[in-house]
C-alpha positions in Angstrom: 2.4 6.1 19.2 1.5 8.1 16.1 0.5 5.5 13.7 -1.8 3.5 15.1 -4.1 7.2 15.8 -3.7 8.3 12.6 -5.7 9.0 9.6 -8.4 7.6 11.9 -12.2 8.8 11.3 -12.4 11.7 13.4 -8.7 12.4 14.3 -8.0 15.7 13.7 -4.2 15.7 14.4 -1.8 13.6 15.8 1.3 15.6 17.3 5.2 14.3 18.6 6.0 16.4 21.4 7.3 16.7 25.3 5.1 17.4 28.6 5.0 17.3 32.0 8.3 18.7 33.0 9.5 21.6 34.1 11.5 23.3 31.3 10.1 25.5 28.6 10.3 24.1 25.1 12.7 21.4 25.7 14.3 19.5 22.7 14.8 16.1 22.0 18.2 16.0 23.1 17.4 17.8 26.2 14.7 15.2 27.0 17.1 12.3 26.3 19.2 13.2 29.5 16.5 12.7 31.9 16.7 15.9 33.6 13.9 18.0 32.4 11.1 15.8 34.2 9.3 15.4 30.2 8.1 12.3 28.5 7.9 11.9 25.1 4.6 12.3 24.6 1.8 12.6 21.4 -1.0 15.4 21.9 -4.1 13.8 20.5 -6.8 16.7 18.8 -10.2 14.3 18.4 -14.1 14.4 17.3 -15.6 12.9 20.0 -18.7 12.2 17.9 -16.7 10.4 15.5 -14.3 8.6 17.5 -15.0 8.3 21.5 -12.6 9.2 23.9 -13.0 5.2 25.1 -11.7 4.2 21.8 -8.7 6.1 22.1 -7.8 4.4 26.0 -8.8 1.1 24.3 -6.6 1.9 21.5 -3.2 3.0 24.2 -3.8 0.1 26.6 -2.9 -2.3 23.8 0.0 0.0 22.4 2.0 -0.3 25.5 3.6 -2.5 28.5 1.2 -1.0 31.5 3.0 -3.1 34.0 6.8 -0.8 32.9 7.5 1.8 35.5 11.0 2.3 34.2 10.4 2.8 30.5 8.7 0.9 27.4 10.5 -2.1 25.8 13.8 -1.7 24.9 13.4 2.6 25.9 14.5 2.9 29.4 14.2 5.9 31.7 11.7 8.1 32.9 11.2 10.2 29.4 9.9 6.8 27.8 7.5 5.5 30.7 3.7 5.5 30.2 0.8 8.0 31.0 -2.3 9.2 30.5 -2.6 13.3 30.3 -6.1 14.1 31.2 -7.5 17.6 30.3 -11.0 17.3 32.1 -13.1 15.5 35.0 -14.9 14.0 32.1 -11.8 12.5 30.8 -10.4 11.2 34.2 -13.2 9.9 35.4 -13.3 7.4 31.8 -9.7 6.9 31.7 -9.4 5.8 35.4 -12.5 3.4 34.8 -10.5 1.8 31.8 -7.7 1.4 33.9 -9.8 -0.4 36.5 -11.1 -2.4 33.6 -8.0 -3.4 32.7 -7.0 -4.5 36.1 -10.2 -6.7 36.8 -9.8 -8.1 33.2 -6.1 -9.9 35.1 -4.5 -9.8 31.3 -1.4 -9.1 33.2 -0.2 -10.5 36.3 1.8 -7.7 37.1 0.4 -4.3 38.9 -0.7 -1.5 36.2 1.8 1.2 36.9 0.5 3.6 33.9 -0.1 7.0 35.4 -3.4 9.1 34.7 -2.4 12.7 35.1 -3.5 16.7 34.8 -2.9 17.6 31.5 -0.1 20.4 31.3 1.7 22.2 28.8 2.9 20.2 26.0 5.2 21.3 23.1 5.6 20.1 20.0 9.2 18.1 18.9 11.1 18.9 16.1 9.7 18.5 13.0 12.0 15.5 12.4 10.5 14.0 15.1 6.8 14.2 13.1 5.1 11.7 11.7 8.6 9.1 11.9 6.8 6.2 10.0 5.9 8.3 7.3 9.4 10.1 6.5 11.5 6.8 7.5 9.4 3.9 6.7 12.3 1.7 6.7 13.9 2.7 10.3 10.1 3.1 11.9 9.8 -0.9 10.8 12.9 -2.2 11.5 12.5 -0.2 15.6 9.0 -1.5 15.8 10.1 -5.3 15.4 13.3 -4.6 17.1 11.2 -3.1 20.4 9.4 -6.0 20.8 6.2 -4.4 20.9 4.5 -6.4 18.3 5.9 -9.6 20.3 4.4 -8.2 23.3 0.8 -7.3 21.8 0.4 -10.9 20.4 1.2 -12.3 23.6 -0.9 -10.1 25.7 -3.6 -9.4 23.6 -4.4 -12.5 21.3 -4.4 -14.8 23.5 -5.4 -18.6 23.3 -8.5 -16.6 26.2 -8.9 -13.9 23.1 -9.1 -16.4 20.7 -11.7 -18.1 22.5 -14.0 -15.5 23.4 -14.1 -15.0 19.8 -15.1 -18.5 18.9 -17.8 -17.8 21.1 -18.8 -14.6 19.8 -18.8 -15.5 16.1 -20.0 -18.4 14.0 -17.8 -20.7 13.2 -17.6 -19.5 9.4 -17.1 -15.8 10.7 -14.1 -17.0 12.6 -12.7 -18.7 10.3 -13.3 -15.9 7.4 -12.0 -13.0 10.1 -9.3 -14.9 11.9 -7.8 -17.4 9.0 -8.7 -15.5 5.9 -11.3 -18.0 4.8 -13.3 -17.0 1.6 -17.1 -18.4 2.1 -19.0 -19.5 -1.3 -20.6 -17.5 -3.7 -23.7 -16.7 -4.3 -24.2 -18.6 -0.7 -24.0 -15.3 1.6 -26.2 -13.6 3.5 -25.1 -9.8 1.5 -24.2 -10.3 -2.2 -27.7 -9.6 -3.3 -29.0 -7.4 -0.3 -30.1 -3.9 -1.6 -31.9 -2.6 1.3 -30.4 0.8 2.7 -27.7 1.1 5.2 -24.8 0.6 6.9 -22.3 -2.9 6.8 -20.4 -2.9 9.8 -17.3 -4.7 11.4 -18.6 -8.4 12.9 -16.3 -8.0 15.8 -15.7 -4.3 16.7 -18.9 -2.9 15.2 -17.0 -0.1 13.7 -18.7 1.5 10.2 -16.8 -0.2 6.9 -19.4 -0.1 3.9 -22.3 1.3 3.1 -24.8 0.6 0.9 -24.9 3.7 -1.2 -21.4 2.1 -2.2 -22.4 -1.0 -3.1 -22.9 -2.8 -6.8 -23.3 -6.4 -8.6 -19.9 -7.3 -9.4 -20.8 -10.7 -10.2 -18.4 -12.2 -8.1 -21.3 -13.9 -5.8 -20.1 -11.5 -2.4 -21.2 -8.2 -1.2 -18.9 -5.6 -3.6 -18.6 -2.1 -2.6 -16.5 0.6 -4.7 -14.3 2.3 -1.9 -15.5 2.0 2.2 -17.3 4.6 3.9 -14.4 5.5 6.1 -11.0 5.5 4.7 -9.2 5.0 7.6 -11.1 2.2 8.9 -10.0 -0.2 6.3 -6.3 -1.3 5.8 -4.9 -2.8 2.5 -2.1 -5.2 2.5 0.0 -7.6 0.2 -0.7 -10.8 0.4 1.8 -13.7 -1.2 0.0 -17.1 0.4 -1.6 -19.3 -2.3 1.2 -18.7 -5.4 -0.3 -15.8 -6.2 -0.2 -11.8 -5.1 -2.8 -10.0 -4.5 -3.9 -6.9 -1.9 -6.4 -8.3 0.7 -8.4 -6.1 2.8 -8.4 -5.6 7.0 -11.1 -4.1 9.5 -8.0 -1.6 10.7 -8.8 -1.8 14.5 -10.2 -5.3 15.2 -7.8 -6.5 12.2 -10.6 -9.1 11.1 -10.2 -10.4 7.5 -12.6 -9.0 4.9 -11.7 -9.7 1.5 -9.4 -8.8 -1.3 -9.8 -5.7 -3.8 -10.4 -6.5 -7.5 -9.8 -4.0 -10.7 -12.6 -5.1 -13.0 -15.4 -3.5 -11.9 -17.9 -1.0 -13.7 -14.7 1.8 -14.4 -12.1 0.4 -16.1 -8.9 0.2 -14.4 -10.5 1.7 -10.9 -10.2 -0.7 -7.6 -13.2 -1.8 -5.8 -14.0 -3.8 -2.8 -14.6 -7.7 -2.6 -15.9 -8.6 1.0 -17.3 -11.8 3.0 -20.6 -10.9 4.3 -19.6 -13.3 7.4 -16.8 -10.3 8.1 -19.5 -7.8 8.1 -23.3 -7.3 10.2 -25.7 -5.2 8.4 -27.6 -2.2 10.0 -30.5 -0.7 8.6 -30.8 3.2 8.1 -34.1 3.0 10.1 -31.4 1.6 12.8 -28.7 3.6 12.5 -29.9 6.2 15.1 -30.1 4.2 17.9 -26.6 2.6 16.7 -24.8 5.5 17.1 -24.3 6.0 13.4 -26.9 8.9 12.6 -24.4 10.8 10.8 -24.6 8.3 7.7 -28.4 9.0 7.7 -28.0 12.0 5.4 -25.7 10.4 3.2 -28.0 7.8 2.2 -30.5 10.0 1.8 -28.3 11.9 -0.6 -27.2 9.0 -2.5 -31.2 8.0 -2.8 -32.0 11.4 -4.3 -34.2 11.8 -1.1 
């Protein structure tokens, strides 16, 4: 539950700890015999401004098994079953309405079990227990296939009903750049000339990757920007298909395809940032208020000396 939270714009910190029992500063071990009333648990410190509060529920719903009252995957017992710890009315009243969501959406045929709860005291694990995918890569892996989470997601989350609301959403190019790692021509693209100000967003989520402060002629014939405008947004990965390797680029939360990154640009040596324009939507800065993406407004300003 650490992972897919952090390094996220806006995330301030992303904690391993115990809460809602009744012992003081209970230990892993302790927790793992069921008799301190704590789940395993990760305390969440966010920028609401940056990243809403509904992105974090739609983020959880699709991390977990809601319909498990007696655990999570192959985690049994009351330590590992799911909740939501809520610390205000504000935050109730939105997680409960995401539940509801959820239910009317009938993704599962099961009942949602997943409680919402008062926040109470929550303590910190051990610092083994911190950040496991970082310090063990290897182990983290090997549980997360093992679990049967990712089985689960893919099954309950892209769906054949998925996949077709986002053939209906997208242009048939778009899908077939985002969802099969399509490459459309060059020099034939709605971005890899466009110099006007502002910010290129994710097609499907709408979530900030690019902007144009960042971006240069690479020659290429598509959009090239050298780095995004929010690290964590963007996800790198090897990729072996075609005979050859490379490190292709992912929209972190929706997962869309973007492109691949390239090291001959203007510095020698330095990576920059291939992209489909049919991965991306473009918003202008005179938009970008009523967007919800003001804060890049004095960046660009910045960049254009203004």
């Amino acid at each position: 539950m650490v992972k897919p939270f952090d390094e996220l714009p806006g995330i301030e910190s992303v904690v391993s700890g115990y809460t809602g029992g009744h012992t003081e500063h209970p230990t892993y071990a302790e927790v793992g015999t069921e008799t301190t009333g704590h789940r395993e648990a990760v305390q969440i410190v966010y920028n609401p401004e940056l990243f809403p509060y509904e992105r974090l529920l739609d983020i959880y719903w699709q991390l977990i098994d809601p319909t498990d009252n007696g655990g999570q995957f192959m985690d049994r017992g009351h330590s590992y079953t799911a909740a939501i710890y809520v610390h205000n009315e504000e935050q109730r009243r939105k997680a409960e309405e995401s539940k509801e969501k959820l239910k009317a959406s009938k993704r599962f045929k099961a009942p949602i079990v997943t409680e919402i709860l008062p926040a109470v005291p929550f303590y910190p694990a051990e610092t083994e227990h911190q950040h496991y995918y970082r310090t063990h890569p290897l182990d983290y892996k090997l549980y997360q296939k093992g679990s049967g989470r990712d089985d689960f997601t893919a099954l309950h989350w892209n769906s054949r009903k998925d996949q077709q609301r986002l053939r209906e959403q997208l242009t048939e190019q778009q899908y077939e750049v985002t969802q099969n790692k399509g490459m459309e021509p060059p020099y034939q693209n709605a971005y890899w000339d466009h110099d006007e100000p502002g910010i290129y967003t994710d097609i499907i989520s709408g979530d900030p990757l690019f902007s144009s402060a960042d971006k240069f002629d690479s020659g290429t014939g598509w959009p090239s920007f050298t780095g995004p405008v929010e690290e964590g947004l963007v996800r790198r990965e090897a990729d072996y298909s075609g005979g050859q390797v490379r490190t292709v680029l992912r929209s972190r939360l929706s997962g869309a395809y973007l492109g691949y990154v390239s090291y001959d640009g203007p510095e020698a040596g330095k990576p920059y940032y291939v992209i489909n324009s049919a991965a991306l939507r473009f918003i202008p800065k005179a938009e970008l208020a009523g967007s919800g993406l003001e804060r890049y407004l004095e960046r660009l300003d910045r960049e254009a000396g203004e």
